[in-house]
N, C-alpha and C positions, 0 to 999 in steps of 0.2 A: 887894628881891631881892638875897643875895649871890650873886655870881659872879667868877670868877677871871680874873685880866687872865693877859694877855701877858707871857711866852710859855706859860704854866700853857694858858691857853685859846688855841687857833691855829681858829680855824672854817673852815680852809684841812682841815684833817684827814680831814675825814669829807667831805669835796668831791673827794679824792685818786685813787680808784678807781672804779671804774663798776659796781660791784657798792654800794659804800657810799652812795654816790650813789641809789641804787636804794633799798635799805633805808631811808635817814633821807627819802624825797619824802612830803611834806606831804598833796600833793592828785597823785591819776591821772587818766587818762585813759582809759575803755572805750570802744568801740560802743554797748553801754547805757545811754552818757550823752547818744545823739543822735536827734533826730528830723529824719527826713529831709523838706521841703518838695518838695512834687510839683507837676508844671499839669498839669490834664488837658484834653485838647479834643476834639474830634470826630472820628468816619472811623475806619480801618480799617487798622493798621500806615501809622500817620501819626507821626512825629518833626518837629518845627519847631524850628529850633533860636534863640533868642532873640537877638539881636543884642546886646542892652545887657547879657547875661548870658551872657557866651563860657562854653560848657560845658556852660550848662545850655540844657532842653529841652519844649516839650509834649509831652505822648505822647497818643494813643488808649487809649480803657479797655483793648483789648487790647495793649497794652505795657506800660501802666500795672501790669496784671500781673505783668508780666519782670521790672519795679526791685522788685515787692514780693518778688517768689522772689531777687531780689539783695541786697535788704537783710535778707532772712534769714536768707541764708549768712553773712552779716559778723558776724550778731547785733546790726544796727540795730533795738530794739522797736517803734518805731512810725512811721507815715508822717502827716503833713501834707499832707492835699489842699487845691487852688484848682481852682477851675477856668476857662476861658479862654468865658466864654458868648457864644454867638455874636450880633452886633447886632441880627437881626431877633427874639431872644427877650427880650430887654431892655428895660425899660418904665420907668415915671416911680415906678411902685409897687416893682417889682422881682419881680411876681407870679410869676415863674419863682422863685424859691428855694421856694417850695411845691409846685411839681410833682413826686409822689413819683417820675418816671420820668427826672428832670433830671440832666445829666450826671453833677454830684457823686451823685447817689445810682446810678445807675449803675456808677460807678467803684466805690463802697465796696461794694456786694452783690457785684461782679468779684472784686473783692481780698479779700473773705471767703470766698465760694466755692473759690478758689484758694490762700490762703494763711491760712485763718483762726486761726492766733494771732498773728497777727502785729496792733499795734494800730494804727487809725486814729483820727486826729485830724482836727477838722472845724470850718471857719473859717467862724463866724455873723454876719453881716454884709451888708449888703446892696448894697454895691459891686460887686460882680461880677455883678449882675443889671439896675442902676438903668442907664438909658439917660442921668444926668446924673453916675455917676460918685459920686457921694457916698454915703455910709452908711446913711442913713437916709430916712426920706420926707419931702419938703420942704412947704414952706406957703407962701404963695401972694407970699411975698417972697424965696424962697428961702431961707429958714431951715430947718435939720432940727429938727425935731419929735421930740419923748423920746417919748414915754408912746405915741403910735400906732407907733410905731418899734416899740416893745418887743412888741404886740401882734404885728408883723412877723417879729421875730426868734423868737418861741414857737413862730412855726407852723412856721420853719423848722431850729427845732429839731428839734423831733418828729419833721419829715420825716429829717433826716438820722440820729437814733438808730432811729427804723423802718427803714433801711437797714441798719442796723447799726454806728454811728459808734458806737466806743468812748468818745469823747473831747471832748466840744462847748466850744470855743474861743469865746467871745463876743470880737470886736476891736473892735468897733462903740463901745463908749464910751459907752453912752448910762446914764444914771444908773438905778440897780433893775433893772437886766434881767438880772443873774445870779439873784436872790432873786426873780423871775419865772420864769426858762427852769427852776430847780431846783423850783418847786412843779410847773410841768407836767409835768416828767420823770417826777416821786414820783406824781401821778395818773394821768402814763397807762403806771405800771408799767415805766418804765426808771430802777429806785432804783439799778441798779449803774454809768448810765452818768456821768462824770466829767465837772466841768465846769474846765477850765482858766483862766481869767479873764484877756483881757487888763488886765489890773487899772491899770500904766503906758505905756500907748501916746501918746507923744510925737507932736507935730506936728512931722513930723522932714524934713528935706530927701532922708535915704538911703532914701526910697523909691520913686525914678522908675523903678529898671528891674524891681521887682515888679508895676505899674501898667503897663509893656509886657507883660509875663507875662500877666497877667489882662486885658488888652485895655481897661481901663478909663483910661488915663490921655489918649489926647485925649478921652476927653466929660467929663471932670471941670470941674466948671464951678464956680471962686472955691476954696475952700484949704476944709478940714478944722480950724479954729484954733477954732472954738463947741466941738467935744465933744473934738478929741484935746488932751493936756498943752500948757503951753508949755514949753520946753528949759530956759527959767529957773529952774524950779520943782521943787525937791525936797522939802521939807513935805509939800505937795501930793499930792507918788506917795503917801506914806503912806497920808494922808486915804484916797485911791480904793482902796488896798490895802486896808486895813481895813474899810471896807465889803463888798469882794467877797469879802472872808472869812466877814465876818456873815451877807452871804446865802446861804454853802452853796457856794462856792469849796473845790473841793479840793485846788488849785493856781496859783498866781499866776504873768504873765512880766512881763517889762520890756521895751520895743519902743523902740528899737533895742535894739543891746549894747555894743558896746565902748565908745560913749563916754557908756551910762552904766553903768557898772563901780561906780560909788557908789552908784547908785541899786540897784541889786543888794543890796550887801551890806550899806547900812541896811534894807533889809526882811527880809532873813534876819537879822540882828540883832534889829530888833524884833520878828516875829513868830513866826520859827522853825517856818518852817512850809515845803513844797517850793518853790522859786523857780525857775522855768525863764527864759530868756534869747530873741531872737530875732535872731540873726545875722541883719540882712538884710540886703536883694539890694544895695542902693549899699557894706553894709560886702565884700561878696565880691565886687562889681565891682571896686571897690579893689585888692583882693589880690590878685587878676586880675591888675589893669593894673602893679602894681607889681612881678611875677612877667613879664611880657609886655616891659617896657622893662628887665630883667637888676638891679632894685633889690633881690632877694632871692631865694631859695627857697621854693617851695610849698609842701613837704612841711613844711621848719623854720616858717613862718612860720604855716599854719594850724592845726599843734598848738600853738603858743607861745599864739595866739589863743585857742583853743578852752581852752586850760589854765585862761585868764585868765580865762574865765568859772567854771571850778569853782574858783579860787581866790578870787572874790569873793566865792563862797558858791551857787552854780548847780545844782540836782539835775540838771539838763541842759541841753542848747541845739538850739535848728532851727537848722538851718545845712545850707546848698545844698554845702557840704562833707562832710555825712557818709558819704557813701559812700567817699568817700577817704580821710576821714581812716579808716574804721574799716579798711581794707583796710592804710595805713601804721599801726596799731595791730597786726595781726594779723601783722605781719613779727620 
């Protein structure tokens, strides 16, 4: 490539004013680039506010409402439910994620009746129901089990696109259950509903204050290391990538995010196809706590972040920031 030195070339130039600056930026930043992660739990104009996640909140389905009429004002497209399931409905099976009357579907027939273009997204998985914390169903040495697992995640599929889930999120990890959950959708007549694939979900340490969120993290009993990544391993994201794409993936993330920013944008690289991110709760405790002891700004520091993801190569990110960041977007 020819190019012109110094002082012919000065890259100083076009960095000079705030208008030029503007003009020549590579990658932006919208509202439309973010999904908001919600907890929903019980009761009746009930807010609980998380401890390990200063700022953020459970709400009741009827709040749950209010952020969805708030993130429509911003132009947030879509919301991330969890939900916070209470002990006594939590089991060894998890049979609570097939109850069509179960919080999460609850929440989403709320938030469609109310707010219905707005989309929701919906985390398949069976941690938030299993009374031992883990993902999947176990065997009689505590190993999670694939193949009865996946039978698990179908039904609770179903249930939550019968709700009206825009968006079925498999995080569970378990091998073929995307190219399972997409043959059930196509049979029982929801061809439009999307499946997102957690496709690289790391065995990652920045997930304790999501696991206070969802009430799961004291009954977790031994680590997640058989079905989630190890952090070692990037080949590997491939491999699972490419799979959840052959079975009817309409979108793939990466779990966590910023520290894997590589892991990102070799899958947009190879497959070129949408790649979403999952900012989580240990990366926005961080920023938190690093904003709480005067080591930075909040505003500067979660756009800088959030850039960092569309600059790897990101169609978007969840992030327990997007209602601010889209509110400092809209300034």
């Amino acid at each position: 490539m020819t190019q012109a030195s110094y002082p012919a070339l000065r890259l100083r130039r076009t960095r000079a004013s705030a208008w030029s600056r503007a003009m020549h930026a590579e990658n932006r930043l919208s509202p439309s680039d973010f999904i908001w992660p919600l907890f929903v739990t019980e009761g009746r104009q009930v807010e609980e506010p998380i401890k390990s996640l200063p700022g953020v909140s459970r709400w009741s389905v009827d709040l749950m409402v209010e952020r969805a009429k708030e993130a429509q004002a911003v132009g947030i497209p879509c919301l991330a439910l969890f939900p916070n399931t209470q002990p006594e409905r939590r089991s060894d099976d998890g049979a609570e994620a097939l109850n069509p009357d179960n919080l999460m579907c609850r929440a989403i027939r709320a938030i469609k009746d109310a707010v219905p273009n707005i989309g929701i997204l919906t985390d398949v998985a069976l941690d938030p129901y299993t009374a031992h914390g883990q993902d999947g169903l176990l065997d009689e040495e505590g190993y999670v089990v694939n193949d009865a697992t996946i039978d698990m995640l179908i039904g609770q599929s179903l249930n939550q696109a019968a709700a009206g889930a825009d968006i079925i999120a498999p995080s569970d990890m378990m091998d073929g259950r995307v190219g399972a959950i997409r043959e059930a959708l196509e049979e029982e007549g929801h061809a439009n509903v999307q499946i997102m694939a957690y496709a690289a979900k790391y065995a990652s340490a920045f997930y304790g204050p999501f696991r206070d969120a969802v009430g799961s993290s004291g009954l977790l009993k031994g680590n997640k290391k058989t079905y989630q990544m190890d952090p070692a391993n990037s080949a590997e994201a491939l491999r699972e990538v490419a799979l959840d794409i052959a079975e009817g993936a309409d979108s793939v993330m990466v779990k966590p995010g910023l520290p894997y920013l590589d892991i990102i944008a070799r899958v947009k690289d190879r497959f070129e196809v949408p790649v979403f991110a999952y900012q989580v709760s240990g990366e926005y405790a961080m920023l938190e706590a690093a904003v709480a002891v005067g080591a930075g700004d909040r505003d500067a520091l979660v756009l800088e972040t959030l850039m960092a993801f569309k600059r790897a190569g990101c169609s978007g990110v969840l992030t327990y920031h997007a209602l601010h960041a889209a509110r400092l977007l809209e300034r």
